[in-house]
N, CA, C and O of each residue as an XYZ file, in Angstrom:
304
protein
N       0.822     -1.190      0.000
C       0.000      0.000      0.000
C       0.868      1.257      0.000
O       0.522      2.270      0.607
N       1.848      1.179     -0.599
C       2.879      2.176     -0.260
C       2.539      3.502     -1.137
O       2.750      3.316     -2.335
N       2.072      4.764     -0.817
C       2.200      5.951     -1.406
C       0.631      6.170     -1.249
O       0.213      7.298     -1.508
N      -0.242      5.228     -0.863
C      -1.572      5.624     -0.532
C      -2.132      6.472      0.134
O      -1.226      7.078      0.705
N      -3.222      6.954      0.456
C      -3.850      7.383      1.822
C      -5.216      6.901      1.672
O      -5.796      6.901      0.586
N      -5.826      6.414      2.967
C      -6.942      5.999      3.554
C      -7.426      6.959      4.335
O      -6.794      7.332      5.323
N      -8.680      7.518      3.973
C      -9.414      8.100      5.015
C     -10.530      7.327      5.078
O     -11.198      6.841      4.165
N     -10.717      7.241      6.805
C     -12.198      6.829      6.927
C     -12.822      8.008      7.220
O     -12.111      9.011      7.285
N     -14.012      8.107      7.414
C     -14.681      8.792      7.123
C     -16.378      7.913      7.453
O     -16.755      6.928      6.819
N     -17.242      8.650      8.682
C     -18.231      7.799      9.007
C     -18.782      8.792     10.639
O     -17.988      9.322     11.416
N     -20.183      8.797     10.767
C     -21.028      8.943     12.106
C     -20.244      8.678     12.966
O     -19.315      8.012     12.507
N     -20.115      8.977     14.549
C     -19.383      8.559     15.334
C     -20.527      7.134     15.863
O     -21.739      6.922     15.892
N     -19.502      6.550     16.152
C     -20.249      4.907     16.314
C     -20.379      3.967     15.121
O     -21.323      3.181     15.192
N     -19.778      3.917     14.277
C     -20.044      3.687     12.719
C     -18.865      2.292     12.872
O     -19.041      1.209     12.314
N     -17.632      2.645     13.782
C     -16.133      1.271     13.701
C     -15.519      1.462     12.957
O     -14.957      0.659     12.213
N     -15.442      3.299     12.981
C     -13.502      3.569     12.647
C     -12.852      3.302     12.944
O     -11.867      2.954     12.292
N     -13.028      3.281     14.726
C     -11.853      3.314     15.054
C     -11.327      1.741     14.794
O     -10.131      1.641     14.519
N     -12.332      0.160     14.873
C     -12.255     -0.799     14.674
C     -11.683     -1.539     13.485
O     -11.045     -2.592     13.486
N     -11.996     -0.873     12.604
C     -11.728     -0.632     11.281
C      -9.835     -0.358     11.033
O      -8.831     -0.952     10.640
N     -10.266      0.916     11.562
C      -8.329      1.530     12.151
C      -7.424      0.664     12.623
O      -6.243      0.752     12.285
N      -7.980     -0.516     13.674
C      -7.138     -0.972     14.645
C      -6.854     -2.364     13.850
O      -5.778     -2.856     14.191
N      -7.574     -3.128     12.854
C      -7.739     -4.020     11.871
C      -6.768     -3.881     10.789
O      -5.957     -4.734     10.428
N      -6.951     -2.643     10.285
C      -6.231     -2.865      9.196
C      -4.376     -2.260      9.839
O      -3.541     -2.304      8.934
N      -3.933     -1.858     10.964
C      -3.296     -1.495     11.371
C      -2.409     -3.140     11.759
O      -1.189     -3.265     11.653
N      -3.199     -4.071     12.129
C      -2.612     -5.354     12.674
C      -2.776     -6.187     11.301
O      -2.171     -7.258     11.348
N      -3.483     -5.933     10.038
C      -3.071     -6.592      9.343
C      -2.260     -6.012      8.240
O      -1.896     -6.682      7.274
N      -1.971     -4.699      8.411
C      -0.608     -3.874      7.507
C       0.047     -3.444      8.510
O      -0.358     -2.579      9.286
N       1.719     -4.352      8.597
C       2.404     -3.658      9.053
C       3.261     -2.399      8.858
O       3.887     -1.673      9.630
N       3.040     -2.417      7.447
C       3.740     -0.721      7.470
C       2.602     -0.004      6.916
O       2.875      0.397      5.785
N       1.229      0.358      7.355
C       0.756      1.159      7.004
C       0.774      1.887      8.945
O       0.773      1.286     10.019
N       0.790      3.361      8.614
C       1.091      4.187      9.502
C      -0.040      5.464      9.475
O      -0.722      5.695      8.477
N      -0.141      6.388     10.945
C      -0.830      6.842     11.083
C      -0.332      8.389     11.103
O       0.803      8.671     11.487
N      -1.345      9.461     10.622
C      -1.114     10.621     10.240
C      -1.322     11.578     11.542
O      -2.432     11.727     12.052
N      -0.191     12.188     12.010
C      -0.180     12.698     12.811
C      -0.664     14.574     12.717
O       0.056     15.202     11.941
N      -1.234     15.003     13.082
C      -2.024     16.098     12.646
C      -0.985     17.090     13.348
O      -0.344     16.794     14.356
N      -0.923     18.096     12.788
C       0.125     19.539     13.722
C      -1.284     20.423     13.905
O      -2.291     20.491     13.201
N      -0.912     21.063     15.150
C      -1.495     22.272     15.940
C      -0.958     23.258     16.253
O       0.203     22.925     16.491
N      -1.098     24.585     16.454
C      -0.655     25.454     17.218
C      -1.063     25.950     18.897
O      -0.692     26.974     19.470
N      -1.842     24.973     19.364
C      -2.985     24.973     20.539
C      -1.616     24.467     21.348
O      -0.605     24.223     20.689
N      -1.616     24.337     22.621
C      -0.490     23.818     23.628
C      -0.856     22.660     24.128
O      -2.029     22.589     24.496
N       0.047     21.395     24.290
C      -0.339     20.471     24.702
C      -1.167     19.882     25.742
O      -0.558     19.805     26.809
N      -2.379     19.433     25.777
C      -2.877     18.978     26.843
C      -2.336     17.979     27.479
O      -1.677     17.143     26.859
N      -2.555     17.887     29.036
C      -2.194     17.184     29.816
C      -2.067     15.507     29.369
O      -3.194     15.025     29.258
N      -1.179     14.706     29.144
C      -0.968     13.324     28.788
C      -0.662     13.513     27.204
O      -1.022     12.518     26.576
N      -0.152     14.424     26.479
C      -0.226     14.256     25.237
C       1.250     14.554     25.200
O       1.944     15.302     25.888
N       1.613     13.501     23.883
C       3.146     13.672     23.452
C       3.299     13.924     22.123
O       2.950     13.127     21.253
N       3.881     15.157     21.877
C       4.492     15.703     20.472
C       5.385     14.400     19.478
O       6.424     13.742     19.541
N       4.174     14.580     18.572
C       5.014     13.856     17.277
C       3.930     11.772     17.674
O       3.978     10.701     17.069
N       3.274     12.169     18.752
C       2.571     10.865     18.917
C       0.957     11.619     19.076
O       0.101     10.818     18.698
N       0.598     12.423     19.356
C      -0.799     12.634     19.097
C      -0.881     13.592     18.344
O      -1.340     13.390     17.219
N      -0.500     14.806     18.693
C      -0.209     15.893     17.217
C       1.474     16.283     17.438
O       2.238     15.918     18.331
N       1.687     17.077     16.380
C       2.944     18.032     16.083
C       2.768     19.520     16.872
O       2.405     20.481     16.195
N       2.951     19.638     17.871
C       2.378     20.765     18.404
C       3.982     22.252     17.767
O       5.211     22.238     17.837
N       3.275     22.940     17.398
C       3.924     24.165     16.265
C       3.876     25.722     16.997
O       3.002     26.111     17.771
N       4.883     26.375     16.597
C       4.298     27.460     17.187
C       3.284     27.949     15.802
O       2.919     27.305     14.819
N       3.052     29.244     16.182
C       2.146     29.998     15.160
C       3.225     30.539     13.619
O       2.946     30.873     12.468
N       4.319     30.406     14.286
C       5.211     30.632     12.921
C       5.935     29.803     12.401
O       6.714     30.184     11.528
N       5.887     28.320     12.815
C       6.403     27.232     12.089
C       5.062     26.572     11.438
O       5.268     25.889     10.435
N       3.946     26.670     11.805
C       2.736     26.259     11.296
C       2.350     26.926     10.049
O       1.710     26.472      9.100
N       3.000     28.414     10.280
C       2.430     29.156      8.698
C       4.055     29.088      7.890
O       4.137     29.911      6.978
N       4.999     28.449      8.051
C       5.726     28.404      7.546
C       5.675     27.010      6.375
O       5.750     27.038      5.146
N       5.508     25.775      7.372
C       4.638     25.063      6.719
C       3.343     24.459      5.705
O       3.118     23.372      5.173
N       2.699     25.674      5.750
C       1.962     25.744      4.603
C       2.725     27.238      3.377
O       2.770     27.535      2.183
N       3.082     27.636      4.433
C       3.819     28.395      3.004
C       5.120     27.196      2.121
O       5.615     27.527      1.044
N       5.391     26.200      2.637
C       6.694     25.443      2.037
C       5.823     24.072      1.393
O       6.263     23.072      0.827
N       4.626     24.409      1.677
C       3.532     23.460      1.124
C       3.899     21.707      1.352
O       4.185     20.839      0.527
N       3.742     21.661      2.852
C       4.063     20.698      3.354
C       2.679     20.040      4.232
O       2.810     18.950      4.790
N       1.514     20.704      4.293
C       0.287     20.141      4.859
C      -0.330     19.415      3.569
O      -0.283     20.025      2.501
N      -0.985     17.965      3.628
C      -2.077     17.580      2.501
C      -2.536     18.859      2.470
O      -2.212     19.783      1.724
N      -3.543     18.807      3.604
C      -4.741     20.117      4.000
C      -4.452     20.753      5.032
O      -3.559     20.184      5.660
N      -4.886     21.892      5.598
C      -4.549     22.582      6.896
C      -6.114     23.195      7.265
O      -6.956     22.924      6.408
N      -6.461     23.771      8.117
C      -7.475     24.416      8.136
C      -7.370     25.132      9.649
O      -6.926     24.364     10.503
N      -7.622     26.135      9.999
C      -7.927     27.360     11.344
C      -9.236     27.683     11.646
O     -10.116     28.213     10.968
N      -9.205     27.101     13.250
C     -10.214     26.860     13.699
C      -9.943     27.838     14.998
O      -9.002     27.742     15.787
N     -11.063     28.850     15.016
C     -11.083     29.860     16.483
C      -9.751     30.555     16.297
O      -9.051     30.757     17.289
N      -9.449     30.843     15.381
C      -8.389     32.132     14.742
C      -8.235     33.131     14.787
O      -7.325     33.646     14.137
């Protein structure tokens, strides 16, 4: 599956995440997309394992070097 992307996409309660955890144990090198933020880490969260936490000028640097699929700003 190399160069792909999978989105699921579904209602909450639908077995994404089941779905996720399936095809994760039956592809071992398919890997998961780690999202970047500029928000500050919440309590139990680790950079580069739940998001990329960014400041506000490496985040717009990044889409200026056109390195996001997509990006989008939320409460901006």
């Amino acid at each position: 599956m190399k160069g792909k992307v999978i989105i699921l996409v579904a209602p909450s309660g639908a077995g994404k995440t089941t779905l996720a955890k399936r095809l994760f144990k039956d592809f071992e090198d398919l890997k998961f997309s780690v999202s970047a933020t500029t928000r500050p880490p919440r309590e139990g969260e680790e950079n580069g394992k739940h998001y990329h936490f960014l400041s506000d000028e490496e985040f717009q640097a990044r889409i200026d070097e056109n390195d996001f699929l997509e990006w989008e700003e939320f409460y901006g």
